[in-house]
KOLDRENSE-67572 format. One record per residue (C-alpha): x negated, y, z negated. Coordinates in steps of 0.001 Angstrom, whole numbers, plus 500000, padded with zeros to 6 digits. Example, Ala and Ser with C-alpha at 12.3 -4.5 7.8 and 13.67 -1.06 7.14 Angstrom:
# KOLDRENSE-67572
+--------+--------+--------+
:      X :      Y :      Z :
+--------+--------+--------+
: 487700 : 495500 : 492200 :
: 486330 : 498940 : 492860 :
+--------+--------+--------+
***
This chain:
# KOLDRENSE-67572
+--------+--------+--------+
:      X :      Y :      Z :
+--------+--------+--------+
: 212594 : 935312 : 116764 :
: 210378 : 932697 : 115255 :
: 209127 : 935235 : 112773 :
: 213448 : 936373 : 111746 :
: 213676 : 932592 : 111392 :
: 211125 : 931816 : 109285 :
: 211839 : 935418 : 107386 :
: 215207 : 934221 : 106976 :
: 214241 : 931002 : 106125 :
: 211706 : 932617 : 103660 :
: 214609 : 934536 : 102202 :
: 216800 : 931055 : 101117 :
: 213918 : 929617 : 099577 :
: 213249 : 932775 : 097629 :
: 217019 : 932741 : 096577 :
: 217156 : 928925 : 096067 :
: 214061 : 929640 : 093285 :
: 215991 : 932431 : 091976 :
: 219131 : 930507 : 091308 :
: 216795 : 927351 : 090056 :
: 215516 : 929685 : 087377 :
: 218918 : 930688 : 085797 :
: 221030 : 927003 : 085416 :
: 224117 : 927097 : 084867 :
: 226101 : 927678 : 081399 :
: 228650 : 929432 : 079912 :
: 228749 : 932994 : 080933 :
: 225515 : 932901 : 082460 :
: 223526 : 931463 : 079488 :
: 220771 : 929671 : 079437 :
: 221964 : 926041 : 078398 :
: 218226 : 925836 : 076007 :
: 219603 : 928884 : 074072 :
: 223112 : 926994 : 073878 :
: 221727 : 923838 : 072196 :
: 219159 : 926370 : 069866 :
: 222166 : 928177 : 068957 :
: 224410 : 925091 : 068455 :
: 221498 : 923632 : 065745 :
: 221550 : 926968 : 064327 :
: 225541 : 927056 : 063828 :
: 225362 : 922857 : 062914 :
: 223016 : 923149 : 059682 :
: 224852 : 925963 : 058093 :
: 227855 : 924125 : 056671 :
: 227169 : 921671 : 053711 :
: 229018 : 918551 : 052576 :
: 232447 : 920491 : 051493 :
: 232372 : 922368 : 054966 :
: 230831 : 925400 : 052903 :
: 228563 : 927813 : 054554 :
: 224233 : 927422 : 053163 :
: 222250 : 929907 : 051635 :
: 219542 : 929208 : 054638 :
: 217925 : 927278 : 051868 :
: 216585 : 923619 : 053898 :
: 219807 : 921128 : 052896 :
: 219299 : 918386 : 051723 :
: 221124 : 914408 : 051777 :
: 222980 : 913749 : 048883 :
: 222035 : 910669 : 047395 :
: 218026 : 912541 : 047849 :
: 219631 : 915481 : 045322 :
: 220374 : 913028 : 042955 :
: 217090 : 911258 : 042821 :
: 214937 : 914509 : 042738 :
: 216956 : 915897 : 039748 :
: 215530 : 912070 : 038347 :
: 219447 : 910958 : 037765 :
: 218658 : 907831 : 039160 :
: 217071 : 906379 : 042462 :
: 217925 : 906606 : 045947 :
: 219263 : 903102 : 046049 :
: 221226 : 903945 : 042630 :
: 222438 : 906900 : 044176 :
: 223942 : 905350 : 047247 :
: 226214 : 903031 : 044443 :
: 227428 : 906138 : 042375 :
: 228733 : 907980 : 045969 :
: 230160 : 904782 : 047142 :
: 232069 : 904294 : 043523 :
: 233638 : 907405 : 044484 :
: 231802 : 909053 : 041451 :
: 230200 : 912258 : 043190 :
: 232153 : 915580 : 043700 :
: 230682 : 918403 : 045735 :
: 232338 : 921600 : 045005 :
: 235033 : 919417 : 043463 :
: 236165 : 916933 : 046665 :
: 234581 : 913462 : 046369 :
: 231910 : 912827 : 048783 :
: 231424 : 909191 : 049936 :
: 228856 : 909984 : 052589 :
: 225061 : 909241 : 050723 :
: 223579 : 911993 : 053398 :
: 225939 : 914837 : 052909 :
: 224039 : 918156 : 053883 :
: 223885 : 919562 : 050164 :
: 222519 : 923160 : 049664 :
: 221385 : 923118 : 046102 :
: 221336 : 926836 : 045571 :
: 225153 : 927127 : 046128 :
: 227099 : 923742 : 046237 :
: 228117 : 922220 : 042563 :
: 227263 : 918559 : 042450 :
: 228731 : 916610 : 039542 :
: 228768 : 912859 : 038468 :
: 231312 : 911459 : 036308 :
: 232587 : 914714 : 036209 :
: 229299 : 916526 : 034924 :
: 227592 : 919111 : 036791 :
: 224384 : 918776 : 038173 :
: 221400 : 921697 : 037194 :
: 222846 : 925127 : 037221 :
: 224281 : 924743 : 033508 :
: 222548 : 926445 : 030366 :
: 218767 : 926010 : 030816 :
: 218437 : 922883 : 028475 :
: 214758 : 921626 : 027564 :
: 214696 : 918983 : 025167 :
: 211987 : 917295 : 023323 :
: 212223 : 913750 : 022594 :
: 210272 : 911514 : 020376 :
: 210570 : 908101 : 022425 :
: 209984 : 904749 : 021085 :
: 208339 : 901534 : 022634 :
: 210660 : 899051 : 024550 :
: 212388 : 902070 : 026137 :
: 212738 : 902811 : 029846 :
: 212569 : 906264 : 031676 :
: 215196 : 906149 : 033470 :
: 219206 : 906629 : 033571 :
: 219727 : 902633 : 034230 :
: 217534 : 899781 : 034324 :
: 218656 : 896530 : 036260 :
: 217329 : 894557 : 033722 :
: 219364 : 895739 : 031158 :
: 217051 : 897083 : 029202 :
: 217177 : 900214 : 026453 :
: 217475 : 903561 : 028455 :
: 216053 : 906978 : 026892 :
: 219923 : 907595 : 028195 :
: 221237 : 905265 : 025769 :
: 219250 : 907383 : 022976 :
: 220075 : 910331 : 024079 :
: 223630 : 910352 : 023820 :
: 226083 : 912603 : 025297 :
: 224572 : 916240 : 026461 :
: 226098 : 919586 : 027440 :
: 223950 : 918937 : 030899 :
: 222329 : 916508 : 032882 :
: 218164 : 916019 : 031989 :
: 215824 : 914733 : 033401 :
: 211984 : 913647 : 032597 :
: 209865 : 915771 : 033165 :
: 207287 : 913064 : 034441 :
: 207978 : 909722 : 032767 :
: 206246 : 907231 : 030102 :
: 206220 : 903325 : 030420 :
: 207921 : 900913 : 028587 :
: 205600 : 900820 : 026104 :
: 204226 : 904193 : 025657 :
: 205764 : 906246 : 022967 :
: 205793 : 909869 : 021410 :
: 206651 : 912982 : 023558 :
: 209165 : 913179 : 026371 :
: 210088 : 916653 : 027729 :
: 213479 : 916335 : 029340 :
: 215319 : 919351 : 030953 :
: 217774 : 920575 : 033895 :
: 215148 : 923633 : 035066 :
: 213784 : 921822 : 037830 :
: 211695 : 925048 : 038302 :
: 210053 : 924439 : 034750 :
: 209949 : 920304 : 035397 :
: 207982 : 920751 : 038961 :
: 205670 : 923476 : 037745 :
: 204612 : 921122 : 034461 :
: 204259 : 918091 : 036676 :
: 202857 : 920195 : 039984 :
: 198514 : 918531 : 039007 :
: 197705 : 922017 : 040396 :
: 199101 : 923684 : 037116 :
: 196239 : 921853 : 035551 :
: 198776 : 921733 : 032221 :
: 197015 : 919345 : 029517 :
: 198985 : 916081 : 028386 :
: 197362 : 915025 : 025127 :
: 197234 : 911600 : 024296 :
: 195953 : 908649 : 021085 :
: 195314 : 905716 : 022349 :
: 193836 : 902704 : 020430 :
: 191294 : 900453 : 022461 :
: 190322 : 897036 : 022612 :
: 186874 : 896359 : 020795 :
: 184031 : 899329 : 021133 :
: 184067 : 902012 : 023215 :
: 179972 : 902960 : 024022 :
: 178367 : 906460 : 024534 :
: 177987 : 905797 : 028099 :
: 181966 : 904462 : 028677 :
: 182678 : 907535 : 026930 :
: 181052 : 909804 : 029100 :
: 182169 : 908532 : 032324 :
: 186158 : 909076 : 030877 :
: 184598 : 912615 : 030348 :
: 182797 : 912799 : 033673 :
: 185762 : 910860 : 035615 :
: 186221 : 907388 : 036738 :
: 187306 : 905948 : 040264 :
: 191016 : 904998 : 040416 :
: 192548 : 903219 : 043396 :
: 194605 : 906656 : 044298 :
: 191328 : 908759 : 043738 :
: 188837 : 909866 : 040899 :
: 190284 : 911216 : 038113 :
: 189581 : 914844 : 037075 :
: 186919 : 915596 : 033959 :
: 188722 : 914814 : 031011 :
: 188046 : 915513 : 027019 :
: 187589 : 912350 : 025187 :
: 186725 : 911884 : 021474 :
: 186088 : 909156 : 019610 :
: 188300 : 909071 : 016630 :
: 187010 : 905834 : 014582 :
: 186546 : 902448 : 015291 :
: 187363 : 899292 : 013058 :
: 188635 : 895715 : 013419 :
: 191903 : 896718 : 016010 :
: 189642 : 898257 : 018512 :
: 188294 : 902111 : 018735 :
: 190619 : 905085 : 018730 :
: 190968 : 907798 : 021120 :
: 192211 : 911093 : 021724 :
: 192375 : 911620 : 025092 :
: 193539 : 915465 : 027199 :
: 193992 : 914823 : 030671 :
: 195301 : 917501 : 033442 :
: 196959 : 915081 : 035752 :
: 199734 : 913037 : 035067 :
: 199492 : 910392 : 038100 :
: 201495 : 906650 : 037004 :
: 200142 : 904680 : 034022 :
: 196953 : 907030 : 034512 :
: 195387 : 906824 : 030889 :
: 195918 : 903048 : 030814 :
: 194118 : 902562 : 034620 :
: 190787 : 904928 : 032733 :
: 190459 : 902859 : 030151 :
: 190627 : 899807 : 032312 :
: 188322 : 901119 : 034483 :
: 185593 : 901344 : 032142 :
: 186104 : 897478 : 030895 :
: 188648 : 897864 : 028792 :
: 192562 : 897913 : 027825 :
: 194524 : 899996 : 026082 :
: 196820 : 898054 : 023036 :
: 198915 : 901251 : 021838 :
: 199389 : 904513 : 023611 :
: 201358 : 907324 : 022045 :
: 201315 : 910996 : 024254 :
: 200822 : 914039 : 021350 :
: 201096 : 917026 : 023171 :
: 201991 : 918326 : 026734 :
: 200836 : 922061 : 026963 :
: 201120 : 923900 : 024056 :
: 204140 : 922061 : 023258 :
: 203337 : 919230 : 020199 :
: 204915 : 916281 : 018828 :
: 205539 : 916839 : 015047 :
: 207838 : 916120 : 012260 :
: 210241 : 914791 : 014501 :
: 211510 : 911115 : 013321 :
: 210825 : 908406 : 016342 :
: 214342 : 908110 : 018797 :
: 215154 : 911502 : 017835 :
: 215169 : 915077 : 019309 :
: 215767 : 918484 : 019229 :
: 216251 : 921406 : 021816 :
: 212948 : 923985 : 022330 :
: 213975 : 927059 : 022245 :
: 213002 : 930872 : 021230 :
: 208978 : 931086 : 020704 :
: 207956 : 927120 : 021614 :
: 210053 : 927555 : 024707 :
: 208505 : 931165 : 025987 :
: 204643 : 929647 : 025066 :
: 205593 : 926007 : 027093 :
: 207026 : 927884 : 030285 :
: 204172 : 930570 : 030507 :
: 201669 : 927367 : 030207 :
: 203106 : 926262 : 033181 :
: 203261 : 929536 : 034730 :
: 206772 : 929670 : 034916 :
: 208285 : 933509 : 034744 :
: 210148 : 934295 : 031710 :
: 213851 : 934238 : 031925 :
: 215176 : 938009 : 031517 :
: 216891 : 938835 : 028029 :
: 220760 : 939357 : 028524 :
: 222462 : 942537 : 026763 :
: 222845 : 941941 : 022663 :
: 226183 : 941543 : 021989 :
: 228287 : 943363 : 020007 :
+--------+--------+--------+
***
């Protein structure tokens, strides 16, 4: 009797574990595979209700300050003016799921990327920000620019004071690979020093110098002349980290009175009046994207 009991008993704790395995849900499902399923079905609508490519979405006002439109904080003011359309609605909501691959962004009624590939190079002058507005009020690369078939952007930026070549462009693919340090891409750059630059502070440009975000990679660094304004250098880097030819040269003792950037890749800074610029296309555009290892675009059909 004891042993039907305890059998029995045996039996409802065997059943109780059973039932304890499978909680309850809709139609018998598990409620973990609910809630994976509902994340699954939430992230694949984006900010006009449209289904994603799968591609990881990203917040709005972040889309406009990676395609270097403006800054996050910037951002937020241009969605809030009511000045942002996604897939032609206006979107007030700064982190709006946006799937870049498929949803059309535009501000002030111009389209984000996904126009004509447009690279531009641009011969910037001193006392010139980059950057689409400055608080301060000061002169924009923007304001020289003018008005464009497509939205630029830098491809990596120069101070105020820096002038010569600025690539701007709306192939993100061709701005990330040129910036990416691992492309290893030289930036060539003349830069006049204060007073004499020795054999030995030469060499440890060369060699590489400590920096507060790291030691800078070997770089090639010739002495061009020196006279009464300071010494003259041309100066290749492979990085492009903020202000980074200026922080060298103070590194070694120095400081850097004019800085102009020559060259980025194969692409170089000639004949081309200061303020102004000119699309690269054909040849110079072909030799600047396979420097940065970007694939050639494929040839459409000739027309007729």
């Amino acid at each position: 009797m004891s042993r039907a009991a305890g059998g029995s008993d045996h039996g409802a704790r065997r059943r109780g574990r059973a039932q304890g395995a499978r909680p309850s849900g809709p139609k018998g499902r598990h409620p973990a595979g609910e809630a994976r399923r509902a994340d699954r079905g939430a992230g694949t609508r984006g900010a006009a209700g449209q289904p994603t490519t799968g591609a990881s979405p990203k917040g709005l006002s972040r889309v406009l300050s990676r395609a270097g439109l403006c800054s996050r904080k910037e951002a937020e003011g241009l969605i809030a003016e009511r000045r942002v359309r996604v897939n032609g609605r206006v979107v007030r909501d700064a982190e709006a799921r946006i799937d870049e691959q498929r949803d059309v962004v535009q501000v002030d009624g111009r389209r984000l990327g996904r126009s004509r590939p447009l690279v531009i190079m641009f011969n910037k002058p001193a006392q010139c920000v980059t950057t689409l507005r400055d608080e301060r009020g000061r002169r924009t690369v923007y304001d020289l620019l003018g008005e464009l078939e497509s939205w630029v952007v830098p491809v990596g930026r120069l101070d105020r004071d820096t002038t010569g070549l600025l690539l701007l462009t709306n192939d993100t693919l061709l701005a990330d690979r040129i910036t990416d340090p691992r492309t290893h891409l030289p930036k060539t750059y003349l830069a006049l020093v204060r007073g004499l630059v020795s054999d030995q502070a030469l060499s440890r440009l060369r060699d590489g110098v400590e920096l507060e975000d790291g030691p800078t990679r070997p770089a090639d660094v010739q002495r061009l002349r020196t006279g009464r304004r300071g010494t003259l250098l041309r100066i290749v880097i492979t990085e492009g980290r903020n202000r980074q030819v200026r922080r060298m040269v103070a590194a070694i003792g120095s400081q850097v009175l004019h800085l102009r950037r020559l060259a980025v890749g194969p692409q170089r800074l000639s004949g081309l009046p200061r303020g102004s610029f000119r699309p690269i296309e054909g040849r110079e555009l072909s030799l600047l994207r396979a420097a940065a290892g970007v694939p050639a675009r494929p040839q459409g059909k000739p027309r007729r």
